[in-house]
C-alpha positions in Angstrom: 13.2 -56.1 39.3 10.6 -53.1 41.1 11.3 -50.0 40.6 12.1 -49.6 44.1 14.9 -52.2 43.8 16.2 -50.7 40.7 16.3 -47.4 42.8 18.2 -49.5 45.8 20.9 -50.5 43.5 20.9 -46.7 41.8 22.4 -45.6 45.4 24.5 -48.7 45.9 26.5 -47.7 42.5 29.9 -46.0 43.0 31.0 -44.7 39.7 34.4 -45.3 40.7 33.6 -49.0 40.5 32.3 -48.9 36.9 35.0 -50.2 34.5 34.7 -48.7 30.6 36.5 -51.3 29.5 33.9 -53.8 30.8 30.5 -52.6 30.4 29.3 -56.2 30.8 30.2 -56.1 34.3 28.3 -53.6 35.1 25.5 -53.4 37.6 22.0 -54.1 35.6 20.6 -50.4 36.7 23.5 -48.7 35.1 23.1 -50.7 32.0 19.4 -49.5 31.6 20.4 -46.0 32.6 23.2 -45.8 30.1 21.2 -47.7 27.4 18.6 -44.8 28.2 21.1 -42.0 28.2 22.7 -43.6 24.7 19.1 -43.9 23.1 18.6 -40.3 24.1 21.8 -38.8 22.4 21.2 -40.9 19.5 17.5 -38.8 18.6 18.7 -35.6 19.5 21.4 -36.2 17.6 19.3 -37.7 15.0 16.5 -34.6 14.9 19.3 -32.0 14.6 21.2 -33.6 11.9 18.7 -35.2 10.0 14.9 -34.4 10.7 15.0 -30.9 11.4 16.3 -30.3 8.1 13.4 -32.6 7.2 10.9 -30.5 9.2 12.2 -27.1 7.6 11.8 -28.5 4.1 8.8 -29.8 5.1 7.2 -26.4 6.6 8.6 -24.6 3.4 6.1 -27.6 1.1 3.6 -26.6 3.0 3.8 -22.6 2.9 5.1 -23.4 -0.9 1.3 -25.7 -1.2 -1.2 -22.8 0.5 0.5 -19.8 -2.1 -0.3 -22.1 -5.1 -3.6 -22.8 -4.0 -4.1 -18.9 -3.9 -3.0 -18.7 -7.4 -5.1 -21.9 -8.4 -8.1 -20.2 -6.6 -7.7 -16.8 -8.2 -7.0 -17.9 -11.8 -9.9 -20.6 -11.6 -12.0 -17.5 -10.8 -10.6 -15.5 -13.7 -11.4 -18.5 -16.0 -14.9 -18.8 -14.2 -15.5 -14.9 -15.0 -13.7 -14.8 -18.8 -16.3 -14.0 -20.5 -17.7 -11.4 -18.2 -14.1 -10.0 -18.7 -14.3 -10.0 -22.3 -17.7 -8.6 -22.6 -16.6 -5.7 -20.1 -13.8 -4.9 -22.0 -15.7 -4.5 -25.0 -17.6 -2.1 -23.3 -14.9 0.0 -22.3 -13.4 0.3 -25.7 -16.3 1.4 -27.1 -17.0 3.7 -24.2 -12.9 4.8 -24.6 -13.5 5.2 -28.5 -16.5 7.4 -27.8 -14.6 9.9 -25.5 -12.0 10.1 -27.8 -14.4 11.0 -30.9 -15.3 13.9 -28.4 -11.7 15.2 -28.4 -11.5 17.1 -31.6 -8.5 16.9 -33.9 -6.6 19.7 -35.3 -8.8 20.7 -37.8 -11.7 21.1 -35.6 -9.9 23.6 -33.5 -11.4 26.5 -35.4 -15.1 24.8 -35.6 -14.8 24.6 -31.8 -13.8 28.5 -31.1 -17.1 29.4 -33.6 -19.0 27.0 -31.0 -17.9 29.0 -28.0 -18.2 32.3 -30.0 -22.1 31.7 -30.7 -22.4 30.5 -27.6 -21.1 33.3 -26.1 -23.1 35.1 -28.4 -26.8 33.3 -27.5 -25.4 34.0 -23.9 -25.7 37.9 -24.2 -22.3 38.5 -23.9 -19.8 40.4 -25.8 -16.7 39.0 -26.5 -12.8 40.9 -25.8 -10.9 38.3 -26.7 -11.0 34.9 -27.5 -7.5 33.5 -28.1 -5.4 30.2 -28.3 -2.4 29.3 -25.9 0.6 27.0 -26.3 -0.6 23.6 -26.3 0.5 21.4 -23.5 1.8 17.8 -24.4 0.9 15.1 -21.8 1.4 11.6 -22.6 -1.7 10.6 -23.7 -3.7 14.0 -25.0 -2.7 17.3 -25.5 -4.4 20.0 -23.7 -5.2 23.2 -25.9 -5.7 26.3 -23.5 -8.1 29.1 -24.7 -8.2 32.1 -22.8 -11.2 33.9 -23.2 -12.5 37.4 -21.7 -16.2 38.6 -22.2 -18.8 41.6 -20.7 -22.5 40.5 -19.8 -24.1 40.4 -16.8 -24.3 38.1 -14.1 -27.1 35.8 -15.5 -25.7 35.8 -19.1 -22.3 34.4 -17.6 -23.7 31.8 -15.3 -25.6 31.0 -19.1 -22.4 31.0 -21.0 -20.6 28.6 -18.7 -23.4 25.8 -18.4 -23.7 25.9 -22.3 -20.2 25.5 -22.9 -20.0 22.8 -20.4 -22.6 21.0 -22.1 -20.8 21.5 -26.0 -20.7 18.4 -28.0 -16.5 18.7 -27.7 -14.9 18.1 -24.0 -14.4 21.6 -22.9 -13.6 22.3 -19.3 -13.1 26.0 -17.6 -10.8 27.1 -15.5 -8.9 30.0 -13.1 -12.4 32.2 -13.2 -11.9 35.9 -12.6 -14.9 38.1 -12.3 -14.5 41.9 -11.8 -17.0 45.1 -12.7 -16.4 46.5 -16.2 -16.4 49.9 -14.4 -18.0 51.6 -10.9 -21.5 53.3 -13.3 -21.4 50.3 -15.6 -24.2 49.1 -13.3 -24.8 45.3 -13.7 -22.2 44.7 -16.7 -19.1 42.2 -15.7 -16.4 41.5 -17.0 -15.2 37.6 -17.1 -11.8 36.0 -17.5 -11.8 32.7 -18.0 -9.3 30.0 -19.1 -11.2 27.1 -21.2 -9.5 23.9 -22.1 -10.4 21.2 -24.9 -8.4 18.1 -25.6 -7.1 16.2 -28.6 -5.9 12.7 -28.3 -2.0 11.9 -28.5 -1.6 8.8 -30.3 2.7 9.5 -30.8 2.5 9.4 -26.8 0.6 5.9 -27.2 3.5 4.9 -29.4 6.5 5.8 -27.3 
C-alpha cells in the first residue's frame, strides 16, 4: 500500500466505527497508526522510568571519572616532584633553625641591651634611658619591647638605627619620635624609639 492510499483510507476512518473489542477488524491504516502510537508510549515510558535514571547515574560516572583523574594527575605530580619536595624542605628547616638561633633566649636579654648600649655608644649618642617592657606572648615567639630614648645629632641617629638593624640578634624599631633637646641646643636631638627583639615560644608550639 502507497502512502497516498494509506492517507485515502486515514480520511475514510470514522472512529465511531472502530470496535476496542475487536482490534483485528480494524482498517490496516489504524493498525499501523496505533501500533505507532503504542511503540511511542512504550519508549517514553521506557526513558522516564528506566533510562533516565540510567542517564543520571551515568552523567554522575562520568563527573565522578574527570575529579579522580584530577587527583590521579596531581598526586602523580607530587610523586614525580618528591624528592624536590624533600630536598626543599630540608632547606627550610635549616633556614627556620637559623632564624631561630637569631632569636636570643632569656639569658641573652642582657648581652643584647650591652649590644645596643655600645652601639649607641660608637653612634655618638648619649643614652636617657634604655629600659625593658612587658613581654608580649604570641603563639609562636614572644616579642620583648625595649623602649629606648637617646641625644645625638642627626647623623649619629640615622648611624645608630642602621647598626642596630644590622646586630647579629633580630632587632626591629619602631613608633620613632624625634624632637630638639631644646631651642639653643643647636643640632642636638633627642630620639624616642621603641626596639623589639624576639625569643622563640616553643610552649605555644606545644599547645
Amino acid at each position: 500500500m502507497s502512502l497516498a492510499d494509506t492517507l485515502a483510507s486515514l480520511r475514510k476512518i470514522d472512529l465511531n466505527d472502530l470496535d476496542m473489542d475487536n482490534l483485528g477488524a480494524w482498517p490496516p491504516a489504524a493498525k499501523v497508526i496505533t501500533c505507532i502510537l503504542i511503540v511511542a508510549v512504550v519508549l517514553a515510558l521506557g526513558y522516564n522510568f528506566y533510562l533516565k535514571d540510567m542517564q543520571t547515574d551515568l552523567e554522575n560516572k562520568q563527573a565522578q571519572e574527570e575529579t579522580l583523574k584530577q587527583q590521579f594527575a596531581t598526586k602523580a605530580f607530587q610523586a614525580a616532584n618528591l624528592d624536590a619536595y624533600k630536598v626543599q624542605m630540608t632547606e627550610m628547616e635549616e633556614s627556620f633553625g637559623a632564624m631561630l638561633r637569631q632569636l636570643p633566649s632569656d639569658t641573652e636579654v642582657p648581652a643584647l641591651l650591652e649590644d645596643i648600649t655600645r652601639t649607641g655608644l660608637k653612634s655618638g649618642l648619649e643614652f636617657e634611658q634604655i629600659r625593658l617592657l612587658p613581654e608580649n606572648v604570641q603563639q609562636f615567639y614572644v616579642e620583648l619591647p625595649i623602649q629606648i630614648t637617646v641625644v645625638g645629632s642627626y647623623h649619629d641617629l640615622a648611624t645608630f638605627v642602621s647598626s642596630a638593624s644590622s646586630l647579629p640578634r633580630i632587632v626591629t624599631l619602631h613608633d620613632f619620635d624625634i624632637s630638639r633637646v631644646s631651642p639653643d641646643s643647636g643640632a642636638q636631638l633627642r630620639m624616642n624609639i621603641l626596639a623589639k627583639t624576639y625569643r622563640y615560644n616553643d610552649k605555644g608550639l606545644q599547645q
